[in-house]
PyMOL Python script that loads the backbone (N, CA, C, O; Angstrom):
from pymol import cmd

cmd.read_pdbstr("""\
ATOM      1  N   UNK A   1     -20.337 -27.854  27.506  1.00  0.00           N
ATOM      2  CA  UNK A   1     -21.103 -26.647  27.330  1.00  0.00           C
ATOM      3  C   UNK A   1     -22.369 -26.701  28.169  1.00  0.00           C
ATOM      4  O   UNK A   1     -23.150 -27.646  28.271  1.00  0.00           O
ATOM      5  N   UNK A   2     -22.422 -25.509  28.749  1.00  0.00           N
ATOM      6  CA  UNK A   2     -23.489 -25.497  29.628  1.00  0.00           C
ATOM      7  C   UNK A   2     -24.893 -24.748  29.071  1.00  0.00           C
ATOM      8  O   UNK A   2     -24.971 -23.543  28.828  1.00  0.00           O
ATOM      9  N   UNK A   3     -26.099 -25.831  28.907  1.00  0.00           N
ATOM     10  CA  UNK A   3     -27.570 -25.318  28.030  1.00  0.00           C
ATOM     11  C   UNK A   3     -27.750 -24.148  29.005  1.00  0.00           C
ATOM     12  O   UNK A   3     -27.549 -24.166  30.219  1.00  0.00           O
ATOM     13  N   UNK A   4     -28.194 -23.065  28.194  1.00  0.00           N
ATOM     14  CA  UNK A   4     -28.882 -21.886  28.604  1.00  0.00           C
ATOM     15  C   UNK A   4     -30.059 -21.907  28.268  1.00  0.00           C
ATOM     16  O   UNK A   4     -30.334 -21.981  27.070  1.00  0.00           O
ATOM     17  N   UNK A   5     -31.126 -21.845  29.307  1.00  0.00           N
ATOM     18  CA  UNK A   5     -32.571 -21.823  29.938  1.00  0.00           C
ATOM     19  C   UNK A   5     -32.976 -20.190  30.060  1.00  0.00           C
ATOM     20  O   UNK A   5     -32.462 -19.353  30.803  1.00  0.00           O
ATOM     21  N   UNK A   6     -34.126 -20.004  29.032  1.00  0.00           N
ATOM     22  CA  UNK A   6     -35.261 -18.812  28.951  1.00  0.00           C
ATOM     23  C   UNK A   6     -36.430 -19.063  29.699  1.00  0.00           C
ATOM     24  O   UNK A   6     -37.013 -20.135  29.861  1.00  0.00           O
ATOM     25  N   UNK A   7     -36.639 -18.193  30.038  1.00  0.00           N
ATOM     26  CA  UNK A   7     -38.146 -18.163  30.209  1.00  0.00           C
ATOM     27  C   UNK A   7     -38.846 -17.499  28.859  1.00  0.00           C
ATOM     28  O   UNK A   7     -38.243 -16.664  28.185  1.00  0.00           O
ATOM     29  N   UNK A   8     -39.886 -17.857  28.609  1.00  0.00           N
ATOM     30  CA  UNK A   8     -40.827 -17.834  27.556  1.00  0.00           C
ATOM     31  C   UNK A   8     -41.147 -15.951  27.367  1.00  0.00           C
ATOM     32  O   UNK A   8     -41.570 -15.411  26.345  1.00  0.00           O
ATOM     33  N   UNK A   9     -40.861 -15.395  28.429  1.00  0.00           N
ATOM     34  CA  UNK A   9     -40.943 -13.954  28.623  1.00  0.00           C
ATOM     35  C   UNK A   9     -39.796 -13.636  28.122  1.00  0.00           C
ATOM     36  O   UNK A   9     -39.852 -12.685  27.342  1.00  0.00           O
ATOM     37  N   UNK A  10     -38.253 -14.321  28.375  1.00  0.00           N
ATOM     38  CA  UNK A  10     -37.265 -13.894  27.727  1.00  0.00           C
ATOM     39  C   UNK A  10     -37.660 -14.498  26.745  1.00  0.00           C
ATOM     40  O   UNK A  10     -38.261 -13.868  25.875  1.00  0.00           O
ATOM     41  N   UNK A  11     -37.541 -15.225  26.675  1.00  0.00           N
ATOM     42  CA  UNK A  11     -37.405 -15.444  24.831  1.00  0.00           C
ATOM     43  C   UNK A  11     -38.551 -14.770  23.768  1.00  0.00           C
ATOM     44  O   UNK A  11     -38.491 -15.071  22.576  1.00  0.00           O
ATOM     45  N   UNK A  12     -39.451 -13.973  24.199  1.00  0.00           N
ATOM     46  CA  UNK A  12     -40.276 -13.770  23.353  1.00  0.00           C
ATOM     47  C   UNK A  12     -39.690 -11.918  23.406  1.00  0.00           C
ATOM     48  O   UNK A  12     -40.285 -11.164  22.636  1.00  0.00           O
ATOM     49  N   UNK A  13     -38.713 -11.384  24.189  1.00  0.00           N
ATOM     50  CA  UNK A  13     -38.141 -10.469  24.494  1.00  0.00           C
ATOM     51  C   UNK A  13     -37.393 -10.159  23.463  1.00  0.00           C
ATOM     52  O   UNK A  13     -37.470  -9.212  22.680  1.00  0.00           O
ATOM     53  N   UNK A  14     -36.329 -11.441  23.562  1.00  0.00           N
ATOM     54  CA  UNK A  14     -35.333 -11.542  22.742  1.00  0.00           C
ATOM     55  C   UNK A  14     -35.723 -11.910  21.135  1.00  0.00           C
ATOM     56  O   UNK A  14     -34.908 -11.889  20.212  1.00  0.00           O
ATOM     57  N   UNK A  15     -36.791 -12.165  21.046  1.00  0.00           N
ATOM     58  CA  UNK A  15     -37.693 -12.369  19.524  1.00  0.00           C
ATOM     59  C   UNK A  15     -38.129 -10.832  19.189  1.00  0.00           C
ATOM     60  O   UNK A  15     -37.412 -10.135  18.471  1.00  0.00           O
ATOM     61  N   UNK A  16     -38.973 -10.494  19.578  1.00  0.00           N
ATOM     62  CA  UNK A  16     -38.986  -8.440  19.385  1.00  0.00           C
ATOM     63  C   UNK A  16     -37.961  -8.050  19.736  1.00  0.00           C
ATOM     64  O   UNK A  16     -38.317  -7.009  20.288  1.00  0.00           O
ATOM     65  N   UNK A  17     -36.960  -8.089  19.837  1.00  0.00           N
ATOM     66  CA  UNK A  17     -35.805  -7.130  19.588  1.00  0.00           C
ATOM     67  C   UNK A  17     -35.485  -7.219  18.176  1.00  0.00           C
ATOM     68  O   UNK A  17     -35.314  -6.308  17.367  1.00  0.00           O
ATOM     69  N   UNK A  18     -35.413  -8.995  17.960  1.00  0.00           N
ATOM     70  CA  UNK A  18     -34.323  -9.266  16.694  1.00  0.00           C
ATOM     71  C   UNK A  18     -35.287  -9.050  15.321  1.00  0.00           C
ATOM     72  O   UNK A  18     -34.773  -8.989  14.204  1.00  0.00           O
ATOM     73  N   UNK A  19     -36.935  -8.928  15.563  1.00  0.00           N
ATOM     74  CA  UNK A  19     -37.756  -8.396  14.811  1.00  0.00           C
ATOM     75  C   UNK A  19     -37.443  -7.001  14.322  1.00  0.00           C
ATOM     76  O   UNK A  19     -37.160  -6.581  13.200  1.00  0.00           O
ATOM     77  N   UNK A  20     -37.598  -6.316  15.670  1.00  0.00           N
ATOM     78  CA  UNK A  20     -37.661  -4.871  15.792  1.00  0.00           C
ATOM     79  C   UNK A  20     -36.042  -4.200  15.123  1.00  0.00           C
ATOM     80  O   UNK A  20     -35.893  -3.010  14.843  1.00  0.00           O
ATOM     81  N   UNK A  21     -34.899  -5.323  14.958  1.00  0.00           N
ATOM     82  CA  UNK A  21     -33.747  -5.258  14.360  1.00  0.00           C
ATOM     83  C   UNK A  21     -33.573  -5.590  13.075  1.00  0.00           C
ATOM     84  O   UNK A  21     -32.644  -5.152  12.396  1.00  0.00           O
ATOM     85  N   UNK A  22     -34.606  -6.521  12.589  1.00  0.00           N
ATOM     86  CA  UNK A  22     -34.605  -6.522  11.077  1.00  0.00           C
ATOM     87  C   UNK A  22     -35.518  -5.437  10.499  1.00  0.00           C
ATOM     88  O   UNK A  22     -35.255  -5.017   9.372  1.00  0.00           O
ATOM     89  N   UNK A  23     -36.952  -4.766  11.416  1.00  0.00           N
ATOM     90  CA  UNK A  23     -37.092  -3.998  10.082  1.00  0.00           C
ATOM     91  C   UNK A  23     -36.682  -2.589  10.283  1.00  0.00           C
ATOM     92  O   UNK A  23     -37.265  -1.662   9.722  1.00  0.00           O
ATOM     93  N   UNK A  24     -35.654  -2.427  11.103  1.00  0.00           N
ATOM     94  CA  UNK A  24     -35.235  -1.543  10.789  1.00  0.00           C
ATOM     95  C   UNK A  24     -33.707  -1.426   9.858  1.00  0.00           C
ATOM     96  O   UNK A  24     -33.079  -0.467   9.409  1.00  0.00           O
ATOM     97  N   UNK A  25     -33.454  -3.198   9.835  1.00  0.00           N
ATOM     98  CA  UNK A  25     -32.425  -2.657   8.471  1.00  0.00           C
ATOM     99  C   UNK A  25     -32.876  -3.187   7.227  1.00  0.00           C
ATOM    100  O   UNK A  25     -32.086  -3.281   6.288  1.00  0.00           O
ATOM    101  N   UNK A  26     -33.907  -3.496   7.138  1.00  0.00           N
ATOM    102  CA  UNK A  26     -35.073  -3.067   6.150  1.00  0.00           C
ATOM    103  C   UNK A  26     -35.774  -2.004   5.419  1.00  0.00           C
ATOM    104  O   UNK A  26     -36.333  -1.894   4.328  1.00  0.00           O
ATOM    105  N   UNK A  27     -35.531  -1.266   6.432  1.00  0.00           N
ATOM    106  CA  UNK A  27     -35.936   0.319   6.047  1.00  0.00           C
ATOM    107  C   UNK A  27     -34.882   0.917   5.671  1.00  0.00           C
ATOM    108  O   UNK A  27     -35.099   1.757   4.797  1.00  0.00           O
ATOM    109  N   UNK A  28     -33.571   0.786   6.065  1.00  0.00           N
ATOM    110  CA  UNK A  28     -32.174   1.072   5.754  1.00  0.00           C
ATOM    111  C   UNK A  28     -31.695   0.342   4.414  1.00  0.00           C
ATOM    112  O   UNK A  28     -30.698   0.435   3.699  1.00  0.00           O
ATOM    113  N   UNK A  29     -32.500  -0.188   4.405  1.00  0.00           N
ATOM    114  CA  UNK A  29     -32.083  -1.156   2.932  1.00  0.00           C
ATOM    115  C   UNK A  29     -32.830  -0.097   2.032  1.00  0.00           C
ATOM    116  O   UNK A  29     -32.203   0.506   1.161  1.00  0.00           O
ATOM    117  N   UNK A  30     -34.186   0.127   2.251  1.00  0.00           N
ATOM    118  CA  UNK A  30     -34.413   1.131   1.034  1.00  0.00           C
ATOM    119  C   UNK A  30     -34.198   2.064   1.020  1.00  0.00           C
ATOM    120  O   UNK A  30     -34.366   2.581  -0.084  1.00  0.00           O
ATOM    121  N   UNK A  31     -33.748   2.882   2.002  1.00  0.00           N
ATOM    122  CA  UNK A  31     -33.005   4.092   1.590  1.00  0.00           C
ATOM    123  C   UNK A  31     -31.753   3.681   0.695  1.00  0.00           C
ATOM    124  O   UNK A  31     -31.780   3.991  -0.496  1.00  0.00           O
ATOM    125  N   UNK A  32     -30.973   3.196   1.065  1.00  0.00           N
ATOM    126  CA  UNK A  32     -30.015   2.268   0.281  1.00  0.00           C
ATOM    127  C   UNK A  32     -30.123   2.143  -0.947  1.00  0.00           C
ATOM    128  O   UNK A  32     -28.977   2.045  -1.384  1.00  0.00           O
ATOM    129  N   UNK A  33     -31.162   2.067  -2.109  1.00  0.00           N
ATOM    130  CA  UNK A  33     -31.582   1.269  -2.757  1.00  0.00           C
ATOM    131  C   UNK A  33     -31.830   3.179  -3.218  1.00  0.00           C
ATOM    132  O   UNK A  33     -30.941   3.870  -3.716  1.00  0.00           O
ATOM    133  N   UNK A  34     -33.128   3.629  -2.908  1.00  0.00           N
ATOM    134  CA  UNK A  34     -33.455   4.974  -2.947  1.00  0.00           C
ATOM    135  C   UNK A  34     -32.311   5.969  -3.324  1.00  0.00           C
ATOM    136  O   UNK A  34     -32.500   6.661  -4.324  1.00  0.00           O
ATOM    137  N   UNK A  35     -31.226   6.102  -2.679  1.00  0.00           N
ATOM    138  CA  UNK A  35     -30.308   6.665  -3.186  1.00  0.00           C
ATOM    139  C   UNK A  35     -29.213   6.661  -4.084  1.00  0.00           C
ATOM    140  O   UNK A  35     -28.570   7.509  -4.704  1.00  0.00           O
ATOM    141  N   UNK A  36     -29.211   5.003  -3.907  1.00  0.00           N
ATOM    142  CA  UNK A  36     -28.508   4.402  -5.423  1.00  0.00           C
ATOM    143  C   UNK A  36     -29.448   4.177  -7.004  1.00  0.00           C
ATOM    144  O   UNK A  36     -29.088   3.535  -7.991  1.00  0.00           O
ATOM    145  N   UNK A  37     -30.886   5.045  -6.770  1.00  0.00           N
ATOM    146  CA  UNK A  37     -31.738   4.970  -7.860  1.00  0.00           C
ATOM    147  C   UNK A  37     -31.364   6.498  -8.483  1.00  0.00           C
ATOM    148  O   UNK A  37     -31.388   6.800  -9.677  1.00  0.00           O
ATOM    149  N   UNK A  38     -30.916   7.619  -7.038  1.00  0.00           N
ATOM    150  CA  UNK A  38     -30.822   8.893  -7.440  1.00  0.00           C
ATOM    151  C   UNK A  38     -29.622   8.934  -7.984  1.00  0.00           C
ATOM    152  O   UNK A  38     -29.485   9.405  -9.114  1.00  0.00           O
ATOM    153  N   UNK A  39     -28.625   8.478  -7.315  1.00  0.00           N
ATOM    154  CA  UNK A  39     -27.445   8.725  -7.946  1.00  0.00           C
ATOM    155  C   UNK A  39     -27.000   8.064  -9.576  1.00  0.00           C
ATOM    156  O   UNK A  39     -26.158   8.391 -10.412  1.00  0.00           O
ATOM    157  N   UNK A  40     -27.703   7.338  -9.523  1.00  0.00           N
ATOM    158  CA  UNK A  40     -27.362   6.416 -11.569  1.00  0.00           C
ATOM    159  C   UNK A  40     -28.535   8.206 -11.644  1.00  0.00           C
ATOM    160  O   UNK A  40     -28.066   9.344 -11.682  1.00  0.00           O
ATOM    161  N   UNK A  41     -29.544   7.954 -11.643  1.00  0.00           N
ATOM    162  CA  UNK A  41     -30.365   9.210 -12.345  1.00  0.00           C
ATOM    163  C   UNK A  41     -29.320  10.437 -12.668  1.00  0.00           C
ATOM    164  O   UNK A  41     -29.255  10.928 -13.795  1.00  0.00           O
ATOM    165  N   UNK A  42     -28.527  10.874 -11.593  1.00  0.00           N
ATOM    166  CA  UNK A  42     -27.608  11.737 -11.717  1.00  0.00           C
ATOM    167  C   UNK A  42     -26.187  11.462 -12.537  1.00  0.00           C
ATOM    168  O   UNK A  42     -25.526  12.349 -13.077  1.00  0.00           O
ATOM    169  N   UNK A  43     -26.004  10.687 -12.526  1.00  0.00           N
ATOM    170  CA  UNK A  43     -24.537  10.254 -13.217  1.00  0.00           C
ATOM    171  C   UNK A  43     -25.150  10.248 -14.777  1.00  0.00           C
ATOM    172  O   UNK A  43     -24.407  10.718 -15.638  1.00  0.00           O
ATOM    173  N   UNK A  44     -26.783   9.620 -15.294  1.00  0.00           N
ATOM    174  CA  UNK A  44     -27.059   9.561 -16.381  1.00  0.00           C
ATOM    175  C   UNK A  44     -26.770  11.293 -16.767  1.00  0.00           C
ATOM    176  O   UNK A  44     -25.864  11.608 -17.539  1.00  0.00           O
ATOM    177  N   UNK A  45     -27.657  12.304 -16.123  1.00  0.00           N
ATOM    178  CA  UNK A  45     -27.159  13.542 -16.355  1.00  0.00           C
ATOM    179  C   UNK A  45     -26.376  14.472 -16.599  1.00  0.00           C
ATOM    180  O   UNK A  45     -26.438  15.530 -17.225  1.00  0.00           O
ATOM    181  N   UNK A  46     -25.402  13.774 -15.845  1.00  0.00           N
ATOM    182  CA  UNK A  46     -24.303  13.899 -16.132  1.00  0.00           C
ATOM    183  C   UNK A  46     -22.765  13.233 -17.525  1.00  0.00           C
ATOM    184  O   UNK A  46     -21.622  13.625 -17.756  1.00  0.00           O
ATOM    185  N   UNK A  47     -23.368  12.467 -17.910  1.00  0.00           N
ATOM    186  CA  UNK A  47     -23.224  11.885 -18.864  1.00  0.00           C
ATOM    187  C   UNK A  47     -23.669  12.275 -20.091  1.00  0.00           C
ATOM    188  O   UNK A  47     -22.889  12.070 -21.022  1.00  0.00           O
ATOM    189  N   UNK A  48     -25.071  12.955 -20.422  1.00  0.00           N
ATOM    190  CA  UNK A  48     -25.671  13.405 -20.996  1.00  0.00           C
ATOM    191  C   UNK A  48     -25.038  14.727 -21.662  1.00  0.00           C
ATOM    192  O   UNK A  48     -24.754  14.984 -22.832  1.00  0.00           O
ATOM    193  N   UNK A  49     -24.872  15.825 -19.891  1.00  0.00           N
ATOM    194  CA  UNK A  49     -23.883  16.865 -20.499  1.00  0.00           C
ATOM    195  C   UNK A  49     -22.668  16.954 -20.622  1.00  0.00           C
ATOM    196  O   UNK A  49     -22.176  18.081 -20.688  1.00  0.00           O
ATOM    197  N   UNK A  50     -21.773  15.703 -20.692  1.00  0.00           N
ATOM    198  CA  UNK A  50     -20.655  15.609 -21.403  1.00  0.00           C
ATOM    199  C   UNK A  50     -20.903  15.544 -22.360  1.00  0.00           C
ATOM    200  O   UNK A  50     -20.459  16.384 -23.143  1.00  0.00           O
ATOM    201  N   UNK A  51     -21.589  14.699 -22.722  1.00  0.00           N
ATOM    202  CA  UNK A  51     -21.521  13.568 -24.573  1.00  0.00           C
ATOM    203  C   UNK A  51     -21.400  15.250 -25.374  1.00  0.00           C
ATOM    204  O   UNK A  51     -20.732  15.047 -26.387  1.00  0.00           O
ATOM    205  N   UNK A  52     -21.656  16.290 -25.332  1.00  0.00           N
ATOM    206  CA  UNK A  52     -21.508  16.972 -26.228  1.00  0.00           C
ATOM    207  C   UNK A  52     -20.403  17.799 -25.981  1.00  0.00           C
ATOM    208  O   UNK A  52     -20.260  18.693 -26.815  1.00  0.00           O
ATOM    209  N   UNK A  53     -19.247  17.738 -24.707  1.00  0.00           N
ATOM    210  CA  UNK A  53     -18.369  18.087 -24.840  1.00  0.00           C
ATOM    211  C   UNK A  53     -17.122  17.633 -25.773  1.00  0.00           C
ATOM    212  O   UNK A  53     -17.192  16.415 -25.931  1.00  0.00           O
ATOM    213  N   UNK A  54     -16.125  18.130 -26.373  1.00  0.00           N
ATOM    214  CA  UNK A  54     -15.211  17.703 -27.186  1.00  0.00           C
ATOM    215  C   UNK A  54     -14.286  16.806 -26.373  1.00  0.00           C
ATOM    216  O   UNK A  54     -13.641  17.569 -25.654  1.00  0.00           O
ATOM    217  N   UNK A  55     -13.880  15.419 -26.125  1.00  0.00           N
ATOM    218  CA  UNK A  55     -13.310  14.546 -25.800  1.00  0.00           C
ATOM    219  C   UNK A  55     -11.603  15.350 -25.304  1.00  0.00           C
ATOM    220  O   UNK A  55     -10.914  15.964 -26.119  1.00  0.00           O
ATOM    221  N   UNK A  56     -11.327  15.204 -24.255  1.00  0.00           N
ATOM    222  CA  UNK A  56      -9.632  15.660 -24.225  1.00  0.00           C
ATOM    223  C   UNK A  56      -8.583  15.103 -24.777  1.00  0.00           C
ATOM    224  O   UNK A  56      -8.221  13.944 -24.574  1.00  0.00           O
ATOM    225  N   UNK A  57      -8.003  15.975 -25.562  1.00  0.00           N
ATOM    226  CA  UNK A  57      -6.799  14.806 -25.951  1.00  0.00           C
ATOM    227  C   UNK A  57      -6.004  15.038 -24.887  1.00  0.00           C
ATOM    228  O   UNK A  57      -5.877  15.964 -24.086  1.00  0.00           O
ATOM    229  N   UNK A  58      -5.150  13.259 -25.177  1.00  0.00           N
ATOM    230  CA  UNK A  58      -3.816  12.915 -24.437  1.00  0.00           C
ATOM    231  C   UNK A  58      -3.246  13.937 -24.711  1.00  0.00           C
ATOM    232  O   UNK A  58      -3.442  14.950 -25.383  1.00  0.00           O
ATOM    233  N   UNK A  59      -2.054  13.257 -23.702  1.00  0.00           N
ATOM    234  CA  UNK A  59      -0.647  14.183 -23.597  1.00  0.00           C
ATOM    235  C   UNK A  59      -0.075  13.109 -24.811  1.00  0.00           C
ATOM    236  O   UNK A  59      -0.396  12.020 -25.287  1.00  0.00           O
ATOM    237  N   UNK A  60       0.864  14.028 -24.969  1.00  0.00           N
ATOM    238  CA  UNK A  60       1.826  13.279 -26.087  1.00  0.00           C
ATOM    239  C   UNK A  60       2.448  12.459 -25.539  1.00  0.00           C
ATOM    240  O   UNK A  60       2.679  12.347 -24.335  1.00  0.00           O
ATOM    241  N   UNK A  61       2.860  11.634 -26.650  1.00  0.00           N
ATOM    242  CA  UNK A  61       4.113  10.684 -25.689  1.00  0.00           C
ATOM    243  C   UNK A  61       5.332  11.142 -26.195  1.00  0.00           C
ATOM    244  O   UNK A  61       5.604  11.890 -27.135  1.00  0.00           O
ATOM    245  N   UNK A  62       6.188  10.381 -25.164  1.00  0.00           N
ATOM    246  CA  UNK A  62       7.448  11.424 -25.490  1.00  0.00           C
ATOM    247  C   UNK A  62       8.064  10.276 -26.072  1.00  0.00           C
ATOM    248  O   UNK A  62       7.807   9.216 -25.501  1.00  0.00           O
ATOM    249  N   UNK A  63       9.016  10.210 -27.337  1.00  0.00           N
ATOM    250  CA  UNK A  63       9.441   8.934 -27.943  1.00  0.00           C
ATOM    251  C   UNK A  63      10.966   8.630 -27.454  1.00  0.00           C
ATOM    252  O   UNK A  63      11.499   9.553 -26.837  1.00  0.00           O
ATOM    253  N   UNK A  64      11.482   7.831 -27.591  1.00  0.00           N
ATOM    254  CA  UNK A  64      12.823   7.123 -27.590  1.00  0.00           C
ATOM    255  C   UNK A  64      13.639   8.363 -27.992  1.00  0.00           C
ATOM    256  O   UNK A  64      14.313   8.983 -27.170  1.00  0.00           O
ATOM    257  N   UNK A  65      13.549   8.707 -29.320  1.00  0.00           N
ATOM    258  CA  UNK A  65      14.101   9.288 -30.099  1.00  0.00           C
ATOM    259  C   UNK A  65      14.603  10.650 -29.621  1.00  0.00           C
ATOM    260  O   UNK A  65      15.790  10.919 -29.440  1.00  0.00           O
ATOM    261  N   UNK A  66      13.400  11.619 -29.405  1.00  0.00           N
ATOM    262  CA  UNK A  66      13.166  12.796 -28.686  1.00  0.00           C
ATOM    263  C   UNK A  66      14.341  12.877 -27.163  1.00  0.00           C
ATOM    264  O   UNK A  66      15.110  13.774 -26.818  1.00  0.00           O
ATOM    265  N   UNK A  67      14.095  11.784 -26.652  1.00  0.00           N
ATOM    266  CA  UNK A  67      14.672  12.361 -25.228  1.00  0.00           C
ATOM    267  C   UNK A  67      16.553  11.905 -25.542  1.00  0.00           C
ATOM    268  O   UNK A  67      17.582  12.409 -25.093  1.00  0.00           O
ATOM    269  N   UNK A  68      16.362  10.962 -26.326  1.00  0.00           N
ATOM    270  CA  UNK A  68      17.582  11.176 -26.748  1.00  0.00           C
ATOM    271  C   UNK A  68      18.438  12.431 -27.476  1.00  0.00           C
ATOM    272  O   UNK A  68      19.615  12.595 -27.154  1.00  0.00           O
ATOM    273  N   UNK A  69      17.947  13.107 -28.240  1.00  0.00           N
ATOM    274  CA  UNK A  69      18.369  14.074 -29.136  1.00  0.00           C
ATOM    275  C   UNK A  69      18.269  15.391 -27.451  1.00  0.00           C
ATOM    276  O   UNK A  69      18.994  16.378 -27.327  1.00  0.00           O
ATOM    277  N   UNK A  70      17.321  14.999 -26.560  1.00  0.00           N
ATOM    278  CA  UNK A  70      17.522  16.064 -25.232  1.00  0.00           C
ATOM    279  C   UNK A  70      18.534  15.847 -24.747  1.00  0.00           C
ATOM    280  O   UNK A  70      19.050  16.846 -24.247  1.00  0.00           O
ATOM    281  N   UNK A  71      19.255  14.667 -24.636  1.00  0.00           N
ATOM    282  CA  UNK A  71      20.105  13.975 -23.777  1.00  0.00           C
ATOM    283  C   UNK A  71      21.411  14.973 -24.537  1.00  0.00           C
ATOM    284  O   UNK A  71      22.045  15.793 -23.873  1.00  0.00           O
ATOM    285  N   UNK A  72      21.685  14.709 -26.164  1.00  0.00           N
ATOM    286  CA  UNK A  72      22.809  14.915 -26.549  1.00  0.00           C
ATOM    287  C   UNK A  72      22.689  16.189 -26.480  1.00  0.00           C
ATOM    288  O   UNK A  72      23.774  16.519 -26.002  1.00  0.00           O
ATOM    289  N   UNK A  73      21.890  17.445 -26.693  1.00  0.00           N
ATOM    290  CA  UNK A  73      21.871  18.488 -27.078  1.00  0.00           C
ATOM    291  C   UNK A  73      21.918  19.081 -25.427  1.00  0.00           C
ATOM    292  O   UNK A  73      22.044  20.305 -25.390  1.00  0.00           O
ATOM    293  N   UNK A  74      21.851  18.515 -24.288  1.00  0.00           N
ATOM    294  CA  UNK A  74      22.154  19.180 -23.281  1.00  0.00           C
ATOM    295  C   UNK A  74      23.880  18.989 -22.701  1.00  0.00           C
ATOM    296  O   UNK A  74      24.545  19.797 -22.053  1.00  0.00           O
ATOM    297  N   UNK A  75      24.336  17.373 -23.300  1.00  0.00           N
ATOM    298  CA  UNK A  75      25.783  17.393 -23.206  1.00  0.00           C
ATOM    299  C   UNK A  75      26.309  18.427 -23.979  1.00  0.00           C
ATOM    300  O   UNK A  75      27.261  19.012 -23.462  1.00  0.00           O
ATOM    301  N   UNK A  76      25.947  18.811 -25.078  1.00  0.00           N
ATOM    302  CA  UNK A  76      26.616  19.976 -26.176  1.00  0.00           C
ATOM    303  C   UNK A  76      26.547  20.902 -25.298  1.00  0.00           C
ATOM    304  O   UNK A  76      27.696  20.937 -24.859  1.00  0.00           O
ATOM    305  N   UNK A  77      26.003  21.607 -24.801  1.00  0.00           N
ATOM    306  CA  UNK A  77      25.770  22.716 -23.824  1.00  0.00           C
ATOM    307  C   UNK A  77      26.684  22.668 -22.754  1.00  0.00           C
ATOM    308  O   UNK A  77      27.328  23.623 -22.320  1.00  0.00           O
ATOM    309  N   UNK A  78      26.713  21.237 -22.258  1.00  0.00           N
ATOM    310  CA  UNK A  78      27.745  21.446 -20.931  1.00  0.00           C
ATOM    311  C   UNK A  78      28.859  21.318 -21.466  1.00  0.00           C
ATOM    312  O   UNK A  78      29.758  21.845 -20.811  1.00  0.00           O
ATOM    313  N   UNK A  79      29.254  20.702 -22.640  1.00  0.00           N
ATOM    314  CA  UNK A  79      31.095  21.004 -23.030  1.00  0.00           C
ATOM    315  C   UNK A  79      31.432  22.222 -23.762  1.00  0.00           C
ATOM    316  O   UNK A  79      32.525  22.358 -24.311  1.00  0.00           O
ATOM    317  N   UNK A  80      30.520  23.109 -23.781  1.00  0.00           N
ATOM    318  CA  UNK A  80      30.898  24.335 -24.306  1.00  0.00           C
ATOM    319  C   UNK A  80      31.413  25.342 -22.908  1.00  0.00           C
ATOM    320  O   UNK A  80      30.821  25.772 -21.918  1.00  0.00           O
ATOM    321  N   UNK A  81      32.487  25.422 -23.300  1.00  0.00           N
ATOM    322  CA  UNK A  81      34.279  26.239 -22.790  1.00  0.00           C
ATOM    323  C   UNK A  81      33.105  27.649 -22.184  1.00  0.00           C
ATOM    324  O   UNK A  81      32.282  28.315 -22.813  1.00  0.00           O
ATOM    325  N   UNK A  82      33.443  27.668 -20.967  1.00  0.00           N
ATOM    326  CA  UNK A  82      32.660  29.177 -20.344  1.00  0.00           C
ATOM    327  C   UNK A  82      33.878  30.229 -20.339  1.00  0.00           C
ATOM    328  O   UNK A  82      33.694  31.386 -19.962  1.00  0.00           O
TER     329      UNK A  82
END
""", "prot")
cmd.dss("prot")
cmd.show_as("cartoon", "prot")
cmd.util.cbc("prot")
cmd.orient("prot")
């Protein structure tokens, strides 16, 4: 491997960039942060005006039993003489 040689001008170049690259995802971090404070605020609100809605009921379930008695009562139908 071959050492790579700066000059003190590059390297102090390449130091303010990687500065000038953290605080700007620094600042991106609190927006970040900022909008995940608004959005719980909003979901609480939202939460709020459910709790006094009436809960949905399920669908029914359909039992063993039931789809059987569909099963036979649609063969009755097809052996009836047209």
């Amino acid at each position: 491997m071959a050492k790579l040689r700066y000059t003190r001008d590059q390297m102090e170049e390449i130091i303010l960039l990687q500065l000038e690259n953290m605080e700007i995802l620094g600042e991106q971090n609190l927006l970040l942060k900022k909008q995940n404070e608004l959005l719980e605020k909003m979901i609480e609100k939202l939460k709020a005006k459910l709790s006094h809605k009436k809960k949905p009921k399920p669908y029914p379930k359909i039992s063993i039993l039931r789809t059987n008695k569909f099963k036979t009562s649609m063969n009755m139908v097809a052996d009836q003489p047209k």
